[in-house]
N, C-alpha and C positions, 0 to 999 in steps of 0.2 A: 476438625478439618475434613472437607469433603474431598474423597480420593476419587478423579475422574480420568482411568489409566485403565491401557491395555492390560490383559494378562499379561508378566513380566515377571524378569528376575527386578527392576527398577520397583517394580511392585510392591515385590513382598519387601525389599530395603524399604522401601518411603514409610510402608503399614511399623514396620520394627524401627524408624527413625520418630517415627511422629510417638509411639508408646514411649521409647525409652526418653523421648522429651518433656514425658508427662502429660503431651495430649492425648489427644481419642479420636477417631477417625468414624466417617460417614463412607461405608461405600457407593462409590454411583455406577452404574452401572450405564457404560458410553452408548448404547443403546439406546436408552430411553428418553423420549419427545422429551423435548426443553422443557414442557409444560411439570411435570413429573419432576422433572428435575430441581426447577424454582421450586416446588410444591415441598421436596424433603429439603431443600438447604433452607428454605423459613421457619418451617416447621419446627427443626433439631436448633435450630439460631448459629450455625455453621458459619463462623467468622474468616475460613478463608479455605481456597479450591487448590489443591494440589492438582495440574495436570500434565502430560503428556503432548495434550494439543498446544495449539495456537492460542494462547491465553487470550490474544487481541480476537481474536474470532470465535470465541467461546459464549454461545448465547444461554441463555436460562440460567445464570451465575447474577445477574445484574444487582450493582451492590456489593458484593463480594468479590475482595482482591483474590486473585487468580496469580498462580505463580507454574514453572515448569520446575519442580527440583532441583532437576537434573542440570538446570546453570546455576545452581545457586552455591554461595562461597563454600571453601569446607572449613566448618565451626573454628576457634581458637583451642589451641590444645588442650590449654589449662580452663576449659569452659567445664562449667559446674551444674550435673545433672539434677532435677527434681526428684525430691525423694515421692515414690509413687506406692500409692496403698494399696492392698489385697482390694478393699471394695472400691477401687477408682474406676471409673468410666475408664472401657478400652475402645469401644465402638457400638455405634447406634448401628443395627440394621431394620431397613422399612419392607415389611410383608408386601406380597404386588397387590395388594387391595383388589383382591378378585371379589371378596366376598363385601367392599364397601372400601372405604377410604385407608388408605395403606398405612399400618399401625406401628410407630420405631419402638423396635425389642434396646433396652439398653443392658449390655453386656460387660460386666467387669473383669477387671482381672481374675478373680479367685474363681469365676465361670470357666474361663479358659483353662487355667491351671488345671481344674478340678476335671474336665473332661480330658487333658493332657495324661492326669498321672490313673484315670481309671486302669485297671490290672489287664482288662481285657487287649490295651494295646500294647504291653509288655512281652518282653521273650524273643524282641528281632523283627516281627514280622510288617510293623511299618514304621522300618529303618529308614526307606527313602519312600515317599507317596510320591503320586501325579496329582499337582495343579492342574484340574482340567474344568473346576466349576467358574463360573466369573463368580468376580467378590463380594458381588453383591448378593450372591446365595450364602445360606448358611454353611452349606457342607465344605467352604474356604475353610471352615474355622477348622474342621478335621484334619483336611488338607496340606495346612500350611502351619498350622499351630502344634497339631500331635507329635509331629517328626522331629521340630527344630527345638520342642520344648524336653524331648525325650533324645537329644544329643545326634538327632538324626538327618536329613537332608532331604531339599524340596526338588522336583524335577518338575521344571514348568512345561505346559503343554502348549504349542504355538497355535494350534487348530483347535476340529474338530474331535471328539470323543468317538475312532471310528476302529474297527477291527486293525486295520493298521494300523494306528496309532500308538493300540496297546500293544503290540506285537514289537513296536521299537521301544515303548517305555519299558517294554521287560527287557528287551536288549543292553538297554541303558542303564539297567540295574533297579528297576522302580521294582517293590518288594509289595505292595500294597494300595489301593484304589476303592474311591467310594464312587457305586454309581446309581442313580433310581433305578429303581427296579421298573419301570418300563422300557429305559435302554438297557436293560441286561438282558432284558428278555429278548429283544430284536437284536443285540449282539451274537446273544449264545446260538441263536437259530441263522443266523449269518456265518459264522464261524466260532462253534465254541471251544475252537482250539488255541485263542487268540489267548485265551487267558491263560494258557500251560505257562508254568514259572513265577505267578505270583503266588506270594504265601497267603494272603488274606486278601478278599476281594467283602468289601462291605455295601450291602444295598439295602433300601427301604423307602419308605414315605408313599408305600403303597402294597399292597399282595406279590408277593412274588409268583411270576407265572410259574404255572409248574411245567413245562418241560426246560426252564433253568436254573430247577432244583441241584439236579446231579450236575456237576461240570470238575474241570477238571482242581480248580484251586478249594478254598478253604472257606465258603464264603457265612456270613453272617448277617442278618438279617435285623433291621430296626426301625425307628424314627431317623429321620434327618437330624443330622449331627449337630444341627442349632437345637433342635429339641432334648439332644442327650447332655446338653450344657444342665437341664435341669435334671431330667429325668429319662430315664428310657428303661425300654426290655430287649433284650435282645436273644439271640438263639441260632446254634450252626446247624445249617442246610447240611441233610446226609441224603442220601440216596434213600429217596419210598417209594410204596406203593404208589401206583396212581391215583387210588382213592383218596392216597393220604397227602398228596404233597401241596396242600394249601399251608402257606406261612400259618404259624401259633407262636402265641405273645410274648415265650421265652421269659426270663427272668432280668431282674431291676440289675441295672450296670450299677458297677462300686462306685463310681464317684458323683452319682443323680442319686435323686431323692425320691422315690418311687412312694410317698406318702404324704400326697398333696401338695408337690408346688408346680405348678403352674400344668404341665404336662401329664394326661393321663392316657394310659393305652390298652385297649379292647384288649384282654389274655386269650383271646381266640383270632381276632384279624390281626392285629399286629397295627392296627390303624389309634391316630391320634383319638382321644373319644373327649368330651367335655364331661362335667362333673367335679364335685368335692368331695374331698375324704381323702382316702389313700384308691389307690390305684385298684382298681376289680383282678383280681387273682385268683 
């Protein structure tokens, strides 16, 4: 099912009504030209559009039934769920084909579980996350999947990702955040008091600048969290030298495979790197 919905709490219900009904979901991402849009729902062969909008006015869908959820009946009581497998399709996600024609990653259950139960998110610290990527990035999967699969809760974000923002999602109790590491860096040099009160602040999918090394939370350093479904390194930011405070490649997460599947990472930039084998260390 292709999901075409605002950030939401309707959201994250539809993404955990469509699993627990045995489908798998497409995210779309309400931004992008109809062209883009027709391009992944043919592609995935996406038999029908969850959305939020105006089903009747929903262009780039053509062909495919278009429904709003949110009227639709609520199931019979005694309705009888599919039993669903560790390797079942949970969701196709499509790369933005910067480097050529946008490629769907398919994601299973036992992907998500496996990045849920890694140790590294254990012990409290992302009890409750902020929803602030759209769903159609990977770092959702961190976001909305870590917390609720680990007994914990999602705090959706209505906007933008901006010094205030985080300043009431700590108010609100958020304990923990994934951000690139290019907006951490123009956070932290904005106000890098914004982050006082999270226990874990996670960033990557690029160098971390170094004067937002030292800050006030806990932060660690990796691949984007679509990449640690298979594999990643990762490693906590301390305070260094200035000589020293380029991100380094940190060590393989417990629940990725840091020996040859799909994802491999430089041990010195912390960047995704291509190649076979096991990972350069």
């Amino acid at each position: 099912m292709g999901l075409l919905m605002d950030r939401s709490a309707d959201l994250v219900l539809t993404m955990l009504a469509v699993l627990k009904a045995g489908g798998a979901y497409v995210p779309l991402h309400p931004a992008n030209p109809e062209e883009r849009r027709r391009d992944i729902l043919g592609r995935s062969g996406t038999t029908l559009v969850l959305t939020d909008r105006d089903p009747a006015a929903l262009t780039g869908a053509e062909g495919v039934p278009v429904l709003d959820p949110r009227t639709l009946p609520d199931p019979p009581v005694d309705v009888v769920l599919p039993a669903v497998h560790r390797d079942s399709l949970a969701y196709v996600m499509f790369t933005s084909g910067s480097t050529g024609v946008p490629k769907g990653v398919a994601v299973t259950h036992a992907d998500i579980t496996a990045l849920a139960a890694d140790g590294r998110f254990a012990g409290g610290a992302h009890e409750r996350v902020l929803f602030h990527s759209p769903h159609s990035f990977d770092a959702a999967t961190y976001e909305v999947w870590v917390p609720l699969l680990n007994g914990g809760s999602v705090t959706v974000a209505t906007g933008d990702l901006t010094t205030a923002a985080i300043r009431q999602a700590v108010t609100d109790g958020v304990t923990a955040l994934w951000i690139t590491a290019a907006l951490f860096g123009v956070l932290v040099e904005e106000d890098p008091e914004c982050f006082a009160g999270l226990k874990e602040i996670w960033t990557g999918g690029d160098a971390v600048p170094h004067h937002a090394a030292p800050h006030p939370a806990d932060p660690s350093s990796g691949p984007d969290p679509g990449q640690r479904l298979r594999a990643h390194r990762d490693h906590h930011l301390r305070r260094q030298r200035p000589a020293d405070r380029r991100g380094r490649g940190g060590r393989p997460g417990a629940a990725g495979h840091a020996d040859g599947h799909d994802v491999h990472v430089h041990p010195r930039t912390g960047h995704p790197a291509s190649g076979a084998g096991r990972c350069p260390g």
